[in-house]
N, C-alpha and C positions, 0 to 999 in steps of 0.2 A: 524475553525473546532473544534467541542470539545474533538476531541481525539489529543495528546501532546505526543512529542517522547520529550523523557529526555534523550537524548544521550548525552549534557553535563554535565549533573551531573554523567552521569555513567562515562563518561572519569576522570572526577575530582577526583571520588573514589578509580579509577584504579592507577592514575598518568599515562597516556596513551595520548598521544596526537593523534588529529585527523588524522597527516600521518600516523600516526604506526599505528592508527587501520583500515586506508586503504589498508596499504603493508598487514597487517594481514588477511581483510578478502576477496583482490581483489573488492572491489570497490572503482572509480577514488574518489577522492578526492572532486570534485566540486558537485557528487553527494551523497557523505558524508554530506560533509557543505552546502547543500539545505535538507536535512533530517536533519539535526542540528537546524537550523536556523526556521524550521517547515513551511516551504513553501512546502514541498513534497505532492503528493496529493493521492500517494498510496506506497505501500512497497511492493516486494517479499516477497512470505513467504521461498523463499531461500535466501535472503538479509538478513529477520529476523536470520533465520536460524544460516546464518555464522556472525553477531551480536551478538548473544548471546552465540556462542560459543567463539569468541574471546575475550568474556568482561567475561564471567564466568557469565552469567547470565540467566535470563526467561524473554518474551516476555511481561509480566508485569511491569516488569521493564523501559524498554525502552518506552515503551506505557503506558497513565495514560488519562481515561475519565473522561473530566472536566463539567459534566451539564453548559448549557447556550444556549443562541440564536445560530445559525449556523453561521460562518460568512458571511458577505455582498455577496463574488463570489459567495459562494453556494446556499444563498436563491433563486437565478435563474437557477440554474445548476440542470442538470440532472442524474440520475446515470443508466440512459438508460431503465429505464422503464418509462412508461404513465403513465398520471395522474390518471385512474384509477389501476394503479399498474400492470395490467399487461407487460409482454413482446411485443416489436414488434413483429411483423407477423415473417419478416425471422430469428429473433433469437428462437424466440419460435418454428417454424419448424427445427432448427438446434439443440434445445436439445431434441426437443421431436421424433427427428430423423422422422418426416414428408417428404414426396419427395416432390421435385419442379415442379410447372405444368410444363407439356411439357416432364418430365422425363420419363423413361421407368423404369420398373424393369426389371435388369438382363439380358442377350440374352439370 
């Protein structure tokens, strides 16, 4: 993936080790060190959140886009929309607040 959590270098800057910025900002520890290790495949933006509050930092920081090919998982993966870019059918009725056949409105 070409985006890169530099969560170890910001520990390194701090002098912070990985438990203490778990006890700090309440996530366990093995999903610390899989956001570390940059296997993670998505982040809270309240994970970010209390991240960068406990390191004294901005979400720039931890995150750095590296231009390049996709990795191998992802050039077959999806991120849930069709090959022509749109939405499936039931997501696209669920944000465009569409009813589901069969439904009534209202009594």
């Amino acid at each position: 993936m070409p985006i890169r959590v530099r969560l170890d270098r910001m520990l390194v800057e701090r002098r912070m080790s990985l438990t203490e910025l778990a006890d700090r900002v309440g996530v366990t520890l093995a999903n610390l060190s899989i956001l570390k290790t940059g296997k993670a495949r998505a982040i809270r933006f309240s994970t970010l959140d209390a991240l960068c509050r406990a390191l004294d930092c901005q979400p720039g920081d931890l995150l750095v886009f590296e231009p390049g090919p996709p990795d191998s998982d992802e050039a077959d993966a999806s991120d849930g929309l069709e090959a022509e870019g749109s939405a499936p059918e039931g997501l696209r009725q669920r944000v465009l607040g569409a009813r589901r056949p069969g439904r009534q409105k209202g009594p």
